[in-house]
NUTORLO-37634 format. One record per atom (N, C-alpha, C): chain; residue in one letter; x, y, z. Coordinates in pm, whole numbers, plus 50000, padded with zeros to 5 digits. Layout:
N
SITE   c   r      px      py      pz
SITE   A   A       X       Y       Z
...
This chain:
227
SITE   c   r      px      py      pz
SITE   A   X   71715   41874   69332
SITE   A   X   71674   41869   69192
SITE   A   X   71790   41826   69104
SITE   A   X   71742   41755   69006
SITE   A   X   71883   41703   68897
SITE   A   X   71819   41743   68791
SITE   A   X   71910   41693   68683
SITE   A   X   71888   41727   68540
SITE   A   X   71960   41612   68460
SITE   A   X   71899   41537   68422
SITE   A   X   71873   41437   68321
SITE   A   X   71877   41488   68165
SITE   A   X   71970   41463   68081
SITE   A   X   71994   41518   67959
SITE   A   X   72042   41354   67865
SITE   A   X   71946   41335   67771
SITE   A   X   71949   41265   67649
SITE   A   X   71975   41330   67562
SITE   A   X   72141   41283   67532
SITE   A   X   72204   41327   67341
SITE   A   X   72095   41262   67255
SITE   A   X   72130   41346   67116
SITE   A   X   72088   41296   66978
SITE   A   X   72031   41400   66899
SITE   A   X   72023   41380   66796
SITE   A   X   71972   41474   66669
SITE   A   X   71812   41462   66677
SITE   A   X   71766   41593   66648
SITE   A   X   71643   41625   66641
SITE   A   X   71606   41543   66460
SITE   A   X   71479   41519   66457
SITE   A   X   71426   41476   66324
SITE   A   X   71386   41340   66346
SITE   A   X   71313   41282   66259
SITE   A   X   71240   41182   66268
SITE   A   X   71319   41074   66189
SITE   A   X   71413   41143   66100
SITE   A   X   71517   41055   66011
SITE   A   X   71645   40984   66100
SITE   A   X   71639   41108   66225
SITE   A   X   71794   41015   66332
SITE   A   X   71678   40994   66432
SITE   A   X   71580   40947   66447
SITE   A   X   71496   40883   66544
SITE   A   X   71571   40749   66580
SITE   A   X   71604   40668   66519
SITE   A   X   71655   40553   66556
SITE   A   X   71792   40529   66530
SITE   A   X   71876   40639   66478
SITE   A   X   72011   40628   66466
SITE   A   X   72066   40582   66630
SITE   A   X   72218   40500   66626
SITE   A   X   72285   40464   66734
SITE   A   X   72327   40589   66839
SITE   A   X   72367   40726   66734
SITE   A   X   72379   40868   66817
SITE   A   X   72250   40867   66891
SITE   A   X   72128   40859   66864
SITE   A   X   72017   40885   66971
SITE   A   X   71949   40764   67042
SITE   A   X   72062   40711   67152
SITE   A   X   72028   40629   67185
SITE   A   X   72000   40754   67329
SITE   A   X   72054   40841   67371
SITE   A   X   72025   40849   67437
SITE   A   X   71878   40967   67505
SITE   A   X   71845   40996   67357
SITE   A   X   71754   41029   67401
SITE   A   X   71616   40931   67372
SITE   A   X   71655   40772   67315
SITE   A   X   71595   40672   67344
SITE   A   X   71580   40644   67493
SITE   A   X   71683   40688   67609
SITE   A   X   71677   40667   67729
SITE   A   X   71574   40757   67819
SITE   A   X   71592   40873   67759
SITE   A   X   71491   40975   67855
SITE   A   X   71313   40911   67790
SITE   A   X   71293   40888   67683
SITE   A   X   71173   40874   67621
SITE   A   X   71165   40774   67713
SITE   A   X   71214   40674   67702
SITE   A   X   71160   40554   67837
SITE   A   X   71163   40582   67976
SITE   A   X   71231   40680   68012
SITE   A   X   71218   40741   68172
SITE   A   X   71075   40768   68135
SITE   A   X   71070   40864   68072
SITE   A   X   70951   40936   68087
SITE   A   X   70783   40867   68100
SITE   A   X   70847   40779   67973
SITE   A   X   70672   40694   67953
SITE   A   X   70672   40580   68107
SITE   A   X   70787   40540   68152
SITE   A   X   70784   40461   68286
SITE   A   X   70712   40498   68385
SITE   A   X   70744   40617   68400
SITE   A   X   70710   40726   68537
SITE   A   X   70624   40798   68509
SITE   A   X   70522   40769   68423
SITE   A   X   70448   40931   68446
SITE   A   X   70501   41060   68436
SITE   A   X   70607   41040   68324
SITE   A   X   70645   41213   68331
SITE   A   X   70505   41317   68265
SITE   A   X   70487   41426   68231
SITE   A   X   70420   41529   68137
SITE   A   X   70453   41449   68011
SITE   A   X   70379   41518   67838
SITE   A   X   70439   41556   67756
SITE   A   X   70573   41613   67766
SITE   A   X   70670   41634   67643
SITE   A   X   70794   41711   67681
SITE   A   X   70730   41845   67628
SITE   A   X   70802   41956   67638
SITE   A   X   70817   42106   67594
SITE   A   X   70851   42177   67581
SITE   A   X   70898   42260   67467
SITE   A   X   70969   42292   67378
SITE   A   X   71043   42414   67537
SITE   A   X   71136   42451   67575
SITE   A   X   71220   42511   67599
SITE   A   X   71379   42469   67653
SITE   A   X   71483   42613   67634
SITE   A   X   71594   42561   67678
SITE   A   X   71650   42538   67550
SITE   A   X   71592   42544   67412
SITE   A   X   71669   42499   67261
SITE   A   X   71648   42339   67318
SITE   A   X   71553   42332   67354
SITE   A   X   71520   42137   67377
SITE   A   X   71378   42123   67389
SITE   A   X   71382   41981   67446
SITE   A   X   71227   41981   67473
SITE   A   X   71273   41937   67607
SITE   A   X   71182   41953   67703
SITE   A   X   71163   41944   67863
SITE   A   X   71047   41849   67928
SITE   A   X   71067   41774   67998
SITE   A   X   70952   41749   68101
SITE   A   X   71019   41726   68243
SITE   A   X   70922   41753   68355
SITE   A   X   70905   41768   68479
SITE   A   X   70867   41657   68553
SITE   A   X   70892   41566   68637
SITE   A   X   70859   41484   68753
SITE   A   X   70912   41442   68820
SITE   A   X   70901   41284   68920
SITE   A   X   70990   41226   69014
SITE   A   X   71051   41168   69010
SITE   A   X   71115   41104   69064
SITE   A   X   71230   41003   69068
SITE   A   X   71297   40966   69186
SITE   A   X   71235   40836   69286
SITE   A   X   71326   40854   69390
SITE   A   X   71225   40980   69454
SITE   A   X   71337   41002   69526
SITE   A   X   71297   41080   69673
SITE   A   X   71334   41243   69597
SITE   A   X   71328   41226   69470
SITE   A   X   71352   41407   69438
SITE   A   X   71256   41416   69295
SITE   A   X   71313   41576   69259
SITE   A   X   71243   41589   69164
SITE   A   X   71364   41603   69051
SITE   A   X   71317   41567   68930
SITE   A   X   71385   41541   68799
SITE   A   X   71379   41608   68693
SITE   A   X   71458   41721   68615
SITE   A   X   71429   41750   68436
SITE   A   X   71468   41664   68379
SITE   A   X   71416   41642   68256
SITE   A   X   71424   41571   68194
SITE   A   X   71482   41649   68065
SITE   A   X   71591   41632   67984
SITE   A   X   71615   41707   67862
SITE   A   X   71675   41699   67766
SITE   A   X   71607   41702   67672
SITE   A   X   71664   41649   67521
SITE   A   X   71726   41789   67438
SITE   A   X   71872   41845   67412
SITE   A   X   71859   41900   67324
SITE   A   X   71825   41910   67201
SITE   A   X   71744   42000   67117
SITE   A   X   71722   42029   67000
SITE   A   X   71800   42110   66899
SITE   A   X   71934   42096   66923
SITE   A   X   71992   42246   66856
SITE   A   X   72106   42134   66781
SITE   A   X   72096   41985   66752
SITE   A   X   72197   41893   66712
SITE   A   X   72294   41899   66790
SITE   A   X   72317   41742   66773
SITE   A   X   72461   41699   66890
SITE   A   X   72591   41763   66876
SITE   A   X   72593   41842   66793
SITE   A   X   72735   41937   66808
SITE   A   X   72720   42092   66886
SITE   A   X   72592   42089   66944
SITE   A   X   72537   42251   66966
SITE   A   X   72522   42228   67107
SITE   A   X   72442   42039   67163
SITE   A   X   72446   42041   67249
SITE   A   X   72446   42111   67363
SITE   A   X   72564   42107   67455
SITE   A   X   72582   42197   67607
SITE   A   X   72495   42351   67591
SITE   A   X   72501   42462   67420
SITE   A   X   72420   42578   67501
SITE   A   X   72294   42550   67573
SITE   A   X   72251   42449   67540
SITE   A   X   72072   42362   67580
SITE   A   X   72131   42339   67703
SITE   A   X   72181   42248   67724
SITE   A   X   72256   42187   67904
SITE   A   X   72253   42330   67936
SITE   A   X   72358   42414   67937
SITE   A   X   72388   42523   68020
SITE   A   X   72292   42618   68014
SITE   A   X   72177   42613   67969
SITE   A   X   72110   42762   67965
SITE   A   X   71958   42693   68083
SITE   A   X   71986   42567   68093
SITE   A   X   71888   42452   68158
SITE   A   X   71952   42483   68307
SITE   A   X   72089   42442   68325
SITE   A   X   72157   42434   68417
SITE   A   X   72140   42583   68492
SITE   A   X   72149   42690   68424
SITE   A   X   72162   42823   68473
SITE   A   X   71968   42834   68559
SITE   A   X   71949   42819   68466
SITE   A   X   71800   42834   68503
SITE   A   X   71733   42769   68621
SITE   A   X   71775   42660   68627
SITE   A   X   71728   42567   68784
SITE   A   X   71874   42621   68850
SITE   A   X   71932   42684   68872
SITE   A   X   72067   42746   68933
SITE   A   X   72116   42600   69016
SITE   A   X   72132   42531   68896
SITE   A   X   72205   42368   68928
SITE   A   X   72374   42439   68907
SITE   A   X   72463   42308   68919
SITE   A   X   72590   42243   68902
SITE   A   X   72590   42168   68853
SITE   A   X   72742   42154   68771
SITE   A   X   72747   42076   68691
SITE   A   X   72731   41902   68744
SITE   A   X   72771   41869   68894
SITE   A   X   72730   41727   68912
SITE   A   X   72634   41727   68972
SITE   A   X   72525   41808   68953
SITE   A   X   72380   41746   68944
SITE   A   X   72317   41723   68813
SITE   A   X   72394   41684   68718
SITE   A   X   72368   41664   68565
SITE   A   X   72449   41518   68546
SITE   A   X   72308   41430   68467
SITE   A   X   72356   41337   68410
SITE   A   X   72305   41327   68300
SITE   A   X   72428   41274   68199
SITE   A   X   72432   41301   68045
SITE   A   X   72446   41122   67982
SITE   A   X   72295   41119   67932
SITE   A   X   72318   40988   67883
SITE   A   X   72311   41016   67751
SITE   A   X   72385   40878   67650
SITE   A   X   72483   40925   67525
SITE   A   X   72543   40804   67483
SITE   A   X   72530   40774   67372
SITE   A   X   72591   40671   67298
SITE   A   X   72737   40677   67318
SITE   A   X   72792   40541   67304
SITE   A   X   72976   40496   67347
SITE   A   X   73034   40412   67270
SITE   A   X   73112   40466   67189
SITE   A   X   73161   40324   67099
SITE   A   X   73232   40269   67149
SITE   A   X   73332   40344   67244
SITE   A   X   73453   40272   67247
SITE   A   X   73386   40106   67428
SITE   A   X   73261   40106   67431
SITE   A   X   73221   39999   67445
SITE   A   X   73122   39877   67398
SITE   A   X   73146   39740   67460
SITE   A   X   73038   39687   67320
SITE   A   X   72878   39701   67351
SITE   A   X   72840   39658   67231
SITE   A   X   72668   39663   67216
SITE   A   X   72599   39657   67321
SITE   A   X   72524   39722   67431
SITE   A   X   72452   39668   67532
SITE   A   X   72521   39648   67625
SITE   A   X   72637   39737   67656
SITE   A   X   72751   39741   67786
SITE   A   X   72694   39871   67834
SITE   A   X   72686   39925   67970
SITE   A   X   72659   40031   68031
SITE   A   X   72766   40000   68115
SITE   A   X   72794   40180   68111
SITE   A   X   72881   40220   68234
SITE   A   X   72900   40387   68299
SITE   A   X   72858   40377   68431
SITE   A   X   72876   40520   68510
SITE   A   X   73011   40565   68465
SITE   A   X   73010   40713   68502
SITE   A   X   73117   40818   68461
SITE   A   X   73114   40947   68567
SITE   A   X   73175   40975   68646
SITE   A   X   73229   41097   68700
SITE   A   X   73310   41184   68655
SITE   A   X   73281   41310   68561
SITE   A   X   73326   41398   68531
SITE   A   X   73472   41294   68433
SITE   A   X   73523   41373   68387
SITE   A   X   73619   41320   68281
SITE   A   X   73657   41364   68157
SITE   A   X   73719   41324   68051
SITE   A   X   73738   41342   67910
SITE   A   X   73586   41352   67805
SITE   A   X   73590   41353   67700
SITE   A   X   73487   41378   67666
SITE   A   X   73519   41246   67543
SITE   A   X   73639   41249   67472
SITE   A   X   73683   41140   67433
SITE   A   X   73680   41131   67264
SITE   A   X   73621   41284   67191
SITE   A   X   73592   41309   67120
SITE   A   X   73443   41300   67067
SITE   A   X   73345   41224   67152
SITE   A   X   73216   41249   67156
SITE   A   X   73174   41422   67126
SITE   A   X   73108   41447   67023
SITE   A   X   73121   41591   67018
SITE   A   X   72990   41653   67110
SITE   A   X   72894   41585   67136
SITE   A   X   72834   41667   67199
SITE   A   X   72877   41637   67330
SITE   A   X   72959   41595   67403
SITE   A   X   73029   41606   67533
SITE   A   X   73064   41720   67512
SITE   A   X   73159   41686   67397
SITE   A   X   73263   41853   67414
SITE   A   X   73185   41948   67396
SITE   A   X   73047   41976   67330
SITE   A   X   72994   42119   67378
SITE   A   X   72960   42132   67481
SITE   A   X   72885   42004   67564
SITE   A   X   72888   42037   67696
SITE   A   X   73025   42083   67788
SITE   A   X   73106   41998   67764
SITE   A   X   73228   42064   67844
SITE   A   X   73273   42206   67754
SITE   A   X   73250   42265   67658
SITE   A   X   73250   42410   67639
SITE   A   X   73188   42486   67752
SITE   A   X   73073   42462   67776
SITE   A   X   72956   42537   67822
SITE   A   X   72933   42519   67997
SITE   A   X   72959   42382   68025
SITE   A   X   72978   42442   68145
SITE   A   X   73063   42324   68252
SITE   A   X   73181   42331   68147
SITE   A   X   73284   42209   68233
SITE   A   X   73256   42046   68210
SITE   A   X   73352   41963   68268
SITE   A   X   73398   41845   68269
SITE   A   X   73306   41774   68420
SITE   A   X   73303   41851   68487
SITE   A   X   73224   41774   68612
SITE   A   X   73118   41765   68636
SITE   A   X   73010   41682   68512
SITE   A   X   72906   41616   68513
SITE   A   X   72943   41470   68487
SITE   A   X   72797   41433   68535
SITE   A   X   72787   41249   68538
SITE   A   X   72745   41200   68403
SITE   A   X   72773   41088   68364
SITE   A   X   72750   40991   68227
SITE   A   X   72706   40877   68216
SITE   A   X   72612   40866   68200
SITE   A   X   72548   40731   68125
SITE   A   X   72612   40677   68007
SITE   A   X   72719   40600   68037
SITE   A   X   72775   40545   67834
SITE   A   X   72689   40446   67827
SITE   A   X   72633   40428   67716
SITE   A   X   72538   40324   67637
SITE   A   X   72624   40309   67531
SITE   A   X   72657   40165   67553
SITE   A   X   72793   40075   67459
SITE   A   X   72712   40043   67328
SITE   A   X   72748   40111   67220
SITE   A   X   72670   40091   67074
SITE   A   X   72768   40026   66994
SITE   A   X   72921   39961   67036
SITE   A   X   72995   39929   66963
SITE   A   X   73084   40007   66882
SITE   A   X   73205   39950   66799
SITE   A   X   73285   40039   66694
SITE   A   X   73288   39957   66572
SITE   A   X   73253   40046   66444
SITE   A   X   73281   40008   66359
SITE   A   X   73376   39964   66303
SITE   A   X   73506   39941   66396
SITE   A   X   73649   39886   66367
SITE   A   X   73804   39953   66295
SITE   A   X   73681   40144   66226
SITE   A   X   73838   40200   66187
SITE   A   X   73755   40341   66217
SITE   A   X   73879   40432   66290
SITE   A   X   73795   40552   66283
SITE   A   X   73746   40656   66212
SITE   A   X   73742   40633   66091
SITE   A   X   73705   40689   66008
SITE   A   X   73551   40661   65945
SITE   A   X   73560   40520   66012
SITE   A   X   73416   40470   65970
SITE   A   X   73337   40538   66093
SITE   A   X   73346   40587   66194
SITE   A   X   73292   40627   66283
SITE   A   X   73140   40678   66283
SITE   A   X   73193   40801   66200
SITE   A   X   73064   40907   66138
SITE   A   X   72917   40864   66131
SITE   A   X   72966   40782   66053
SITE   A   X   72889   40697   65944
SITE   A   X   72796   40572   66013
SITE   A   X   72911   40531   66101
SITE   A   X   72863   40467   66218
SITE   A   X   72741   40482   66251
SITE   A   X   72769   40618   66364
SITE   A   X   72685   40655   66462
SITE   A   X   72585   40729   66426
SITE   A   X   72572   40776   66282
SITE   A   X   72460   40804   66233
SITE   A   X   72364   40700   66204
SITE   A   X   72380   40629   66178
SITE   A   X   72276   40485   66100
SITE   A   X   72194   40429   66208
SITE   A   X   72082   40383   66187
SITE   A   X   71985   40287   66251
SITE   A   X   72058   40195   66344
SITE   A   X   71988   40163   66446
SITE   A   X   72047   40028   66495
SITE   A   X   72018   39924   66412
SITE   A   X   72110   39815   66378
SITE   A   X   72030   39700   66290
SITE   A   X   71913   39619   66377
SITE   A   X   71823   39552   66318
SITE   A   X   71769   39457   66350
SITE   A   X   71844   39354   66425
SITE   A   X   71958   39312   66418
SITE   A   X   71996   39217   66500
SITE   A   X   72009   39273   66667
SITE   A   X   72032   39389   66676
SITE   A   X   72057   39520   66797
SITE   A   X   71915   39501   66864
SITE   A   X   71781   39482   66781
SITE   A   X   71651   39479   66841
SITE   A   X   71607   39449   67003
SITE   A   X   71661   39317   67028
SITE   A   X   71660   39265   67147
SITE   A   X   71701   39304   67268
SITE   A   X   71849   39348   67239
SITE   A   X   71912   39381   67358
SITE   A   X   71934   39538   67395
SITE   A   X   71889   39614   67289
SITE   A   X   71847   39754   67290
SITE   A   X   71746   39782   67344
SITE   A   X   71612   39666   67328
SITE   A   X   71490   39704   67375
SITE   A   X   71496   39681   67584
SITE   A   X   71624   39551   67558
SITE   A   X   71625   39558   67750
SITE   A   X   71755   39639   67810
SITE   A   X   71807   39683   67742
SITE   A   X   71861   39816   67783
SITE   A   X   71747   39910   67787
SITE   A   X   71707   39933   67722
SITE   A   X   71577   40096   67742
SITE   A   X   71470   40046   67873
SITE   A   X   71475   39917   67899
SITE   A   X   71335   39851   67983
SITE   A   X   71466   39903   68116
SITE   A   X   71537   39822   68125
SITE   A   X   71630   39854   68266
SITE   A   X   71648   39979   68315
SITE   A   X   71678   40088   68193
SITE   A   X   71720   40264   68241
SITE   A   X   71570   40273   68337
SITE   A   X   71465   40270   68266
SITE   A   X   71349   40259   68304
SITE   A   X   71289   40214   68454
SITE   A   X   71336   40086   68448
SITE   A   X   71311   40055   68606
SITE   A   X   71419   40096   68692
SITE   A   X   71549   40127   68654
SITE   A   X   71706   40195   68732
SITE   A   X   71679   40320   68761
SITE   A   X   71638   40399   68710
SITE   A   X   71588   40534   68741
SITE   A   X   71560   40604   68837
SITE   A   X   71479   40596   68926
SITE   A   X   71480   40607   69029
SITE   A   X   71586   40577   69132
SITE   A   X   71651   40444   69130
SITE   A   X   71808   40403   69207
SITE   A   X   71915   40522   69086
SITE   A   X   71896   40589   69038
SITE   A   X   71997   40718   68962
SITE   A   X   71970   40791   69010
SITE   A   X   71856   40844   69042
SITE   A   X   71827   40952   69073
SITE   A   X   71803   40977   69230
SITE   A   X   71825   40859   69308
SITE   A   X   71853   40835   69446
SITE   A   X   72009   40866   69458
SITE   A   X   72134   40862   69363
SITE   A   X   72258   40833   69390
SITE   A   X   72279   40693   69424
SITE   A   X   72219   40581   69381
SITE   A   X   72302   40455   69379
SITE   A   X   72300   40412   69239
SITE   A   X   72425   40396   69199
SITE   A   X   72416   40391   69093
SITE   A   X   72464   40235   69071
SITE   A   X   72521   40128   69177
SITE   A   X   72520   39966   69148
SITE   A   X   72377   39967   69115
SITE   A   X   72294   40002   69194
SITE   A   X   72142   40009   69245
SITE   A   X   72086   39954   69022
SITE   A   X   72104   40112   69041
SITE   A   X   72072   40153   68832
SITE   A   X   72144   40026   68786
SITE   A   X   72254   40004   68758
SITE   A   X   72341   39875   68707
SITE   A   X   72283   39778   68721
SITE   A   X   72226   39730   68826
SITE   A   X   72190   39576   68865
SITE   A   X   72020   39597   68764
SITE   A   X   71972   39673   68783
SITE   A   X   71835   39729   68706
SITE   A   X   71875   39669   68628
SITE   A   X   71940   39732   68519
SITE   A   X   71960   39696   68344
SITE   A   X   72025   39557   68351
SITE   A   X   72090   39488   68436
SITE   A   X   72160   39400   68410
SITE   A   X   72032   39253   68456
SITE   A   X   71943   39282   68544
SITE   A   X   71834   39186   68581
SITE   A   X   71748   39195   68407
SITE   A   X   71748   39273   68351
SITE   A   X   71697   39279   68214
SITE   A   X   71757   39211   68097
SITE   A   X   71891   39276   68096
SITE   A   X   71964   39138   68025
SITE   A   X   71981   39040   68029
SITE   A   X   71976   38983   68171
SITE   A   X   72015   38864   68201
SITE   A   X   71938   38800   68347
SITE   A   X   71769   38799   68292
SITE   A   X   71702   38769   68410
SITE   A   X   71741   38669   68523
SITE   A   X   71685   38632   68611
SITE   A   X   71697   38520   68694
SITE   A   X   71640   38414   68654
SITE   A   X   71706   38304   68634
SITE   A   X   71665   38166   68523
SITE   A   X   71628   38057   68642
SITE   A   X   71465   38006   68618
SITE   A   X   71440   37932   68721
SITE   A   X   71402   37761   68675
SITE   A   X   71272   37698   68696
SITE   A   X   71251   37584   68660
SITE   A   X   71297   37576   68485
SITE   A   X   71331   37461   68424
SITE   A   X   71323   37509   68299
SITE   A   X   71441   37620   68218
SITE   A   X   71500   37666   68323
SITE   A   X   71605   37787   68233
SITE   A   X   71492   37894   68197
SITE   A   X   71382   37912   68187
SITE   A   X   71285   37977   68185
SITE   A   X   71316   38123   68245
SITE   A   X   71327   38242   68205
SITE   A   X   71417   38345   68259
SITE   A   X   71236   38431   68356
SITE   A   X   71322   38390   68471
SITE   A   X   71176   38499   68561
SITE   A   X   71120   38347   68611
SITE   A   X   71153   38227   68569
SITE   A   X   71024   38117   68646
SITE   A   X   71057   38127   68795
SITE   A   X   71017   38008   68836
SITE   A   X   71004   38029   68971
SITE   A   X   71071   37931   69007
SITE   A   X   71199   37931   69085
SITE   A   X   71287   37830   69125
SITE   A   X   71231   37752   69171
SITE   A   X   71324   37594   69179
SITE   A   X   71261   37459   69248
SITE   A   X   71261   37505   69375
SITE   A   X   71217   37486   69469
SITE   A   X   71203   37453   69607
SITE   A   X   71330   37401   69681
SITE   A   X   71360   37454   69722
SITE   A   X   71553   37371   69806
SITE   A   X   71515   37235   69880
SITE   A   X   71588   37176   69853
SITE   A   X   71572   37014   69901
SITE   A   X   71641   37043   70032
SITE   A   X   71601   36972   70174
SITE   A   X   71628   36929   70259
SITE   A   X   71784   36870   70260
SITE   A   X   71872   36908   70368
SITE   A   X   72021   36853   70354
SITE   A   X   72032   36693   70387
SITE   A   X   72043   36604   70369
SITE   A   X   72096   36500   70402
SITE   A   X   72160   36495   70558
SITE   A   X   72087   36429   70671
SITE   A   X   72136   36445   70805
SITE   A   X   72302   36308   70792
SITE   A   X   72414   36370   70875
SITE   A   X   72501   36314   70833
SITE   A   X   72522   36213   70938
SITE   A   X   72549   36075   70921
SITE   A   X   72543   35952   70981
SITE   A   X   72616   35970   71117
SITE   A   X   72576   35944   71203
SITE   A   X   72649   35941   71323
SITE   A   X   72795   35882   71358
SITE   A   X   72888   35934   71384
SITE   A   X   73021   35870   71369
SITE   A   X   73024   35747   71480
SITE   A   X   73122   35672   71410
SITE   A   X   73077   35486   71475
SITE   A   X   73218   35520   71598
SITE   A   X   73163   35525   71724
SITE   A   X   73286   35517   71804
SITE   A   X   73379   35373   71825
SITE   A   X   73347   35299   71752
SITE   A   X   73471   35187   71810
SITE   A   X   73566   35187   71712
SITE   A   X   73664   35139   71757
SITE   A   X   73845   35114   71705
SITE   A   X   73821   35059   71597
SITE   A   X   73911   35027   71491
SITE   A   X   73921   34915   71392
SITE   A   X   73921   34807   71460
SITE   A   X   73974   34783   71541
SITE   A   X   74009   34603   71550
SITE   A   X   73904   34559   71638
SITE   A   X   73775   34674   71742
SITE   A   X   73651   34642   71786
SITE   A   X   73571   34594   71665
SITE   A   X   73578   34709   71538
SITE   A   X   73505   34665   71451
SITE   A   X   73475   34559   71425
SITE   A   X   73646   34508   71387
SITE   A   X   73674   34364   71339
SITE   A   X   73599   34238   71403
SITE   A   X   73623   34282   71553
SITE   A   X   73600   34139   71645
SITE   A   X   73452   34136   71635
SITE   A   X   73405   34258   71588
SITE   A   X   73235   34237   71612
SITE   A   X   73178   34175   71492
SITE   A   X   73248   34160   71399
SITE   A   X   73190   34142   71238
SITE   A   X   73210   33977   71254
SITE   A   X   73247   33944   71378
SITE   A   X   73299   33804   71364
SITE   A   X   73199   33727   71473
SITE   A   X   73163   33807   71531
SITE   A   X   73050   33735   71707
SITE   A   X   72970   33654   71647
């Protein structure tokens, strides 16, 4: 059994803020797979199903991203998990827009709802960073990661959420190139007839059979070009 945990602020006003991207990630696990409705326990909301060859929570805290981990840890206690059977997906500035990258236990980096999780029950859980960019000074940070994604973000946000979606299962198997190559066939489909992303490649042409090598000398050559 694992435990799947999407950061972000409860409310309908940080519904689309860059902080809740990651519980933009569990909402698309869920509607992919056939999870339940979610439900209200744990100071979160919860749902139950598969993934792969196991079974999966799914969990969003509700107690805001600074309260975070008591939700993780009172989740964690309860399925009498460890901390690396927990993966924590979560917005990342310090990569760019639509960059993903795995994490084994580590710093928290000032992400604050890391650090309540690492209050509550340690540093050795797994990470989903979802690269939302930096606003360029840290002070603008805040301010940042509260706000909407812009409209220009539309596109490549929507095939990031499509990839977690079909990767999911390769996460929740433990391959995690597996998950990577997922989101990354989304960004950057396979381009066939046309550049057409997804067509259907030309057909491979036949090799050229290579001419039979001429066994005579130069100066046979010669005398023959002359008969």
């Amino acid at each position: 059994m694992q435990l799947f945990v999407g950061l972000g602020n409860p409310g309908a006003k940080y519904a689309r803020n860059r902080h809740n991207i990651g519980f933009m990630a569990l909402d698309r696990i869920a509607s992919d797979h056939g999870f339940p409705p979610f439900r209200s326990k744990f100071q979160g909301e919860v749902s139950e199903g598969r993934l792969g060859a196991g079974k999966v929570i799914l969990l969003k805290p509700m107690t805001f991203m600074n309260l975070s981990g008591q939700s993780v840890g009172e989740a964690m206690r309860f399925y009498k998990l460890e901390p690396p059977d927990i993966t924590v997906f979560h917005d990342e500035i310090d990569l760019a827009p639509g960059k993903v990258k795995l994490k084994a236990g580590g710093g928290h980096a000032g992400h604050n709802g890391l650090r309540s999780i690492h209050d509550h029950i340690g540093p050795h859980y797994d990470r989903v960073r979802l690269g939302v960019g930096h606003p360029g000074h840290k002070d603008a940070v805040p301010g940042y990661v509260l706000h909407d994604f812009a409209k220009a973000d539309e596109d490549w946000l929507d095939d990031i959420l499509r990839g977690i979606g079909d990767g999911a299962p390769k996460l929740a198997d433990g391959d995690g190139p597996g998950f990577l190559n997922a989101i990354g066939l989304r960004r950057q489909p396979p381009r066939g007839d046309g550049g057409k992303p997804g067509a259907t490649p030309p057909p491979a042409q036949p090799e050229a059979k290579p001419e039979p090598e001429d066994p005579r000398s130069p100066l046979q050559k010669l005398v023959d070009r002359f008969k």
